[in-house]
C-alpha positions in Angstrom: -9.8 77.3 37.9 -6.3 76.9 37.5 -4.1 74.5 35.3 -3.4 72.0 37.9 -7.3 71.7 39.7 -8.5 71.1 36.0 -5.9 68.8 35.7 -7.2 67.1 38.7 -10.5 67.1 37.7 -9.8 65.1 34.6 -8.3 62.1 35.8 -10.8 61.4 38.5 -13.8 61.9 37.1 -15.9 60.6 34.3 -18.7 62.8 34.5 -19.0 66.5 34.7 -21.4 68.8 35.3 -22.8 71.3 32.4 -21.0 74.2 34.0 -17.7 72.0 34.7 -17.7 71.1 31.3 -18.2 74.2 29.3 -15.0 75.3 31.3 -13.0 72.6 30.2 -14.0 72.7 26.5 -11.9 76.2 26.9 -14.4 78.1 28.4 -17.5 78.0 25.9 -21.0 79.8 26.7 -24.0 78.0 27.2 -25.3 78.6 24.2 -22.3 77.1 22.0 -22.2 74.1 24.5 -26.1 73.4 24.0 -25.4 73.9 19.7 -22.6 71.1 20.1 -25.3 69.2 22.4 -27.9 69.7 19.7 -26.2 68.5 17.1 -24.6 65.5 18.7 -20.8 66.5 19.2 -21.5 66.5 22.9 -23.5 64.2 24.5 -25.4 65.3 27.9 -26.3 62.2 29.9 -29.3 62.3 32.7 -29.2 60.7 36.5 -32.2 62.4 37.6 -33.0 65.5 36.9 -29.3 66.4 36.3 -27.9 67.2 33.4 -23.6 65.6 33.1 -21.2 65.1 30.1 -19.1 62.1 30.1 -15.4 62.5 29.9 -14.8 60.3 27.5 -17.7 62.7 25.2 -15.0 65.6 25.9 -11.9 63.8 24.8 -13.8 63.0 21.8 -14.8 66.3 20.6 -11.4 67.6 21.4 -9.8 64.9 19.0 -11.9 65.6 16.2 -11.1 69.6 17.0 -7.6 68.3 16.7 -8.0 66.3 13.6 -9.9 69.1 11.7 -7.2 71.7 13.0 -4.5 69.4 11.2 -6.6 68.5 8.0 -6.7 72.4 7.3 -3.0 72.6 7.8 
């Protein structure tokens, strides 16, 4: 998935599928997405039997990556 299509993908929509979103978050397994599920940094939200992270969930967690990242500098 390149630059631009993730791009894209961002500003029109507000929820993503598991697979979608582990690219996003820079490509993390799905084991390290389901640890950051577990312990509440991302949430998974239901509609039926699928499983979607909100957008807004992702620009979270990437804040808080950012805050940490700057704290330690």
């Amino acid at each position: 998935m390149n630059t631009e299509t993730v791009q894209y993908i961002k500003e029109i929509r507000k929820l993503h599928p598991i697979q979608e979103a582990m690219i996003l978050l820079g490509g993390i397994s799905r084991t390290t997405f389901y640890s950051l599920a577990k312990t509440g940094r991302i949430q998974i939200v239901k509609i039926g039997s699928r499983s979607f992270v909100t957008q807004s969930s992702i620009e979270v967690f990437i804040e808080q990556l950012a805050n940490v990242s700057d704290e330690q500098s």
